[in-house]
Every structure is written in structure tokens, then in C-alpha cells.
N, C-alpha and C positions, 0 to 999 in steps of 0.2 A: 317924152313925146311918144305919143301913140298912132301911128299907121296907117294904114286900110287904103284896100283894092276894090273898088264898088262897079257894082254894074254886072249885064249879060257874061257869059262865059267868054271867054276870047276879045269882049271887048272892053276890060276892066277898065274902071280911071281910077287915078290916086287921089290919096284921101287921107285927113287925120281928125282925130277926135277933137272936141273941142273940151273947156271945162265941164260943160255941163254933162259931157259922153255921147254929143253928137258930131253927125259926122259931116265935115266941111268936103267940097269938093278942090282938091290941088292942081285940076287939068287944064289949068289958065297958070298955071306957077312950073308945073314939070310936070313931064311925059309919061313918067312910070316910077313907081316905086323899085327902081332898077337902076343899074350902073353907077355914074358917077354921081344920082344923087344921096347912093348910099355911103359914100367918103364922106369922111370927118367935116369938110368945108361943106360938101352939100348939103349934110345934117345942120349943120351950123346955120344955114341959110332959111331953111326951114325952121329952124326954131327962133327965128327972128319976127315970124309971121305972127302978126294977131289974127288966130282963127276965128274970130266973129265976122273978119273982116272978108272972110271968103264964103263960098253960096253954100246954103243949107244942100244936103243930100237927101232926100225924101225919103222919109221914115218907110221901112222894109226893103228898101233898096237890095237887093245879095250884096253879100261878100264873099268875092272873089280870094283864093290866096293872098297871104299878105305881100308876099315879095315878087316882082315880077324876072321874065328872062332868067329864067336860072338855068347856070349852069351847066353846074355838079349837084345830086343832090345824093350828098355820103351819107352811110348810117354805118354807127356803131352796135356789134352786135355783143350781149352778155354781159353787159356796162352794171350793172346789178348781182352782186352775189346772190342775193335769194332768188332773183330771176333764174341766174345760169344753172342753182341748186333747182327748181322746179322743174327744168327743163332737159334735166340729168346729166348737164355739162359739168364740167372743172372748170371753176372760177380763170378766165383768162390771166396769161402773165403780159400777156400786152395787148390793146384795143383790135379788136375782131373786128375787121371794117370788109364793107362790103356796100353796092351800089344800087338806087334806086334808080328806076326809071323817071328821066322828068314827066312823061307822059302821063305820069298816075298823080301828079301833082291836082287838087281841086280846091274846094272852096271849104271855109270851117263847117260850114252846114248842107254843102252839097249832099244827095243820095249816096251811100257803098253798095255798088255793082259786086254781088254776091259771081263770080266768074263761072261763064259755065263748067258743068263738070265740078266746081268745088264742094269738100265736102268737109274742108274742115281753115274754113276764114275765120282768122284770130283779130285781136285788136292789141295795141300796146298806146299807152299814152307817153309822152316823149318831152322833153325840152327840145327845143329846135334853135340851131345858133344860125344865124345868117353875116356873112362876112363882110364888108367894108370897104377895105382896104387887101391888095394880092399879099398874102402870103407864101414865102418858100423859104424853105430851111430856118424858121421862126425858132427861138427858143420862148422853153415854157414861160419864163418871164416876161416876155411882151407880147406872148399870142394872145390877149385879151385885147392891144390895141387894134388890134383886125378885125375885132369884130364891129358890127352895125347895129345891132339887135338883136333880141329873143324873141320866139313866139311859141305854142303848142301845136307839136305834128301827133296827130296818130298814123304810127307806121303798121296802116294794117298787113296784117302776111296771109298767106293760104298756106297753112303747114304742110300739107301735102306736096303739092308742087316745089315748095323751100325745104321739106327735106326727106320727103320718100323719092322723087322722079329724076336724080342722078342730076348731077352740074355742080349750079354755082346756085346761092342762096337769093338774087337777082330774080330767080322763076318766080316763087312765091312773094314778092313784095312788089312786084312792077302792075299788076293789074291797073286798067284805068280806075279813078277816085281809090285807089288804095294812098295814097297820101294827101290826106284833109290838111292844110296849114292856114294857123290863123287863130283868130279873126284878127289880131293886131299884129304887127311889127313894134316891137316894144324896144325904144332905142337904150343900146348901153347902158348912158347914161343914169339912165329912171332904173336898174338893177346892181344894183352896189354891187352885190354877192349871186352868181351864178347858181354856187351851192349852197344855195341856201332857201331851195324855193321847192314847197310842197307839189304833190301833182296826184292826179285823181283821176279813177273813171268808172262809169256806172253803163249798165247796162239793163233795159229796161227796168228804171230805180234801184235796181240793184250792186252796192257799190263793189265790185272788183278789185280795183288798186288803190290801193294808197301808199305813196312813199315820198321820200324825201332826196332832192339830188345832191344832198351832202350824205347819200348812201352810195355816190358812183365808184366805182372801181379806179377810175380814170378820169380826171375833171375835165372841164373845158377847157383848161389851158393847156392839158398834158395831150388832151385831143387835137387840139389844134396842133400843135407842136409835132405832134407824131405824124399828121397826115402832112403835113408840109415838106415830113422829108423825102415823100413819097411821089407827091401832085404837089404844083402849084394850085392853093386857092384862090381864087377872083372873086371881086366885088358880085354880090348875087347868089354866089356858092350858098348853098344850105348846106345845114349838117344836121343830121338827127341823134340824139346821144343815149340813145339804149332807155329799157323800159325795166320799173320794177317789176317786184313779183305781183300775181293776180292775172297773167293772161291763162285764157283758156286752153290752151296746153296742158299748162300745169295744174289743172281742178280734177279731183276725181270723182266719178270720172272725166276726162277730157269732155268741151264744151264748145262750142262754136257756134258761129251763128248762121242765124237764116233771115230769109226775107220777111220784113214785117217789124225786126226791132229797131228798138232807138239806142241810143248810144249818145251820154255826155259824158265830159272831160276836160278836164282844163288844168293850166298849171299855172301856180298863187302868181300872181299879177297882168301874167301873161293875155288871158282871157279865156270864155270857154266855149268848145264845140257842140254843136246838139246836128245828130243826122240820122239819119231813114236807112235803114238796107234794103235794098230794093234786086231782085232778082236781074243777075247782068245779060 
């Protein structure tokens, strides 16, 4: 089952695909793509629905984030050997986690607000897990039943700020529209294998990344498991799970963007993004 938050900013309604890959209205069925009807029983509910049977969405409609009311929205950093090699780290020994602002959370195809003062805005193309069910002190073995879904985040960063201007890696990744998620929430179920899903991104048609998340360092279950012992995760939580190699950090020379390009990406079933950078 496939997802979707349609509508103006802030006043998104729920939504999912139907067979033909349009997109039904769920705001007569639930509230939000949020809380409890991302549990196992709510999912279950929803997929009992014939989507013919609920109101067309009007072709061009936005899409909104996939997920609404979030949380936590965690990201794993250096989840990529070739990544952490471009970036002149050492392969971690255990998941580099670090916190995004929900604030920057946007739409799959919303504009990136280039931040003032930036001089050096990256992109990464990501898997995104969204959680389910609360997890705490999960082990690796059943942190896959907490999850709800996948979807594609780009965790855009501003290198500068994340890692010339002293702190915590939070500066550089919180900007507003620094996290596009979406277009779909793609439930569990429809993803056998986490690892096992190509991911991609181009920049004005120029392809950048390619890789595969059976190249992670740390999988999704060992992710989920680790942060659990840390936080409770809650239904809603997002997680971003590190990005291969291909950001612009890592090009020589070093590359980034400005206002004016486009940017697509997507990751194999998830669906894909198309956005504008637009001067913030």
C-alpha cells in the first residue's frame, strides 16, 4: 500500500494510491497519516479499503510529506563506506546518529531554500524508515516489526554550518525544506528486503549517486535496535539511514548548489523527488 499527504502546506489530507497510481482522498476514513493509524491494526484497516471506492484527488494536487506529526526525525551519519571514504572519515564502528530538525521536514517536490549566508548546500539521497509501533530496547531481530513504512528523504546539509561553525552536526541539516520526504509512504509489507533497494540522484540530469542499501554499514534492523537503546521510538518517528557516495563534498573539486537547479532522486519502489532550489 502506498500513502500520500495531499494538499496546501500545513493543511495536508491523507491519501493513497490507487491501482492505476492515482491518488484517492482518506480524509472521510482518517485524520492524518499519523499516530495510530500507522499501527499494524490501523494499516490493516486501510488495506481493507477499495480505493476506487473513495474520491478522486485532482490531478496536480502537492504532495505534502508522506508522514504527518512527527516526532523524532533521526538520521544516521556515514552509513556508507564509500560515503565516509569521500568525506575523509573512518568507516564508523557503530551508527553516527545525530538529529534533524522537524521544521525542515517538506514536501517531495517542494522548492530547497538555499539558507542565507550558505555557501556550500549538499544533497544526499536516503532511504527513510518511519516507525509503527513504540520501540525501546528492541533487539535486532524484531526491529523490523516497528516499522510502518519506507519512503525517500533527501537529507539535504549545508557543510559549512554542519561542519566548519563548531557544535553539533544539527546546524547544518535543520534549515527549513532541508528535508523533502516522500512522495509515498510505502507500507512494510509491499518491501520484503530493506536491503535490497537501489537509490539515486541527479542533478540538473546529471547523475551523482548511485548505490545500493545492501551497501549500508548498519542495516535497518541494527539501526533500529541501536537507537532504541538510546530513545524510545513512537509511531511517526522517521529515521533517515545515511547516503552513498556522490555528494558534493566529496567531487573534486568540492560542488554545491545554487539557486536555479533541479534536483531528482528516488529510491527503487519508494518513488521519486523532483525540486527547484530556490534562493532562502
Amino acid at each position: 500500500m502506498k500513502m500520500v499527504r495531499h494538499g496546501p502546506v500545513g493543511e495536508e489530507k491523507p491519501g493513497l494510491l490507487d491501482g492505476a497510481g492515482l491518488i484517492r482522498d482518506l480524509s472521510g476514513v482518517v485524520p492524518d497519516i499519523a499516530g495510530s493509524v500507522l499501527s499494524p491494526e490501523g494499516l490493516a484497516a486501510l488495506a481493507r479499503i477499495e480505493p476506487e471506492s473513495l474520491p478522486l484527488v485532482a490531478e496536480g494536487t502537492r504532495l505534502g510529506p508522506c508522514v504527518g506529526a512527527v516526532g523524532k526525525f533521526v538520521c544516521i551519519g556515514l552509513n556508507y563506506a564509500d560515503h565516509a571514504r569521500e568525506s575523509g572519515a573512518t568507516p564508523p564502528k557503530e551508527p553516527v546518529v545525530f538529529m534533524k530538525a522537524t521544521s525542515a521536514i517538506s514536501g517531495p517536490n517542494d522548492p530547497i531554500e538555499i539558507p542565507r549566508g550558505s555557501e556550500k548546500t549538499d544533497w544526499e539521497v536516503e532511504l527513510g524508515v518511519v516507525i509503527g509501533t513504540k520501540a525501546k530496547n528492541v533487539g535486532e531481530a524484531d526491529a523490523l516489526k516497528h516499522v510502518a513504512g519506507y519512503c525517500t528523504i533527501n537529507d539535504v546539509s549545508e557543510r559549512a554550518f554542519q561542519l566548519e561553525r563548531g557544535g553539533q552536526w544539527v546546524k547544518g541539516k535543520s534549515a527549513d525544506t532541508f528535508g523533502p520526504i516522500g512522495p509515498w509512504l510505502v507500507t512494510a509489507d509491499a518491501v520484503p528486503d530493506p536491503q535490497a533497494l537501489s537509490l539515486w540522484l541527479e542533478v540538473d540530469g546529471e547523475r551523482r549517486q548511485n548505490g545500493t542499501t545492501a551497501d549500508m554499514l548498519f542495516t535497518v534492523a541494527q539501526v533500529i535496535s541501536h537507537l532504541s537503546t538510546f530513545m524510545s521510538l513512537h509511531p511517526g518517528d522517521v529515521i533517515s539511514t545515511g547516503t552513498p557516495a556522490g555528494v558534493g563534498l566529496g567531487m573534486k573539486p568540492p560542488t554545491f548548489l545554487k539557486p536555479g537547479q533541479t534536483l531528482r532522486l528516488g529510491v527503487e519502489g519508494l518513488g521519486e523527488q523532483s525540486t527547484r532550489t530556490v534562493a532562502g
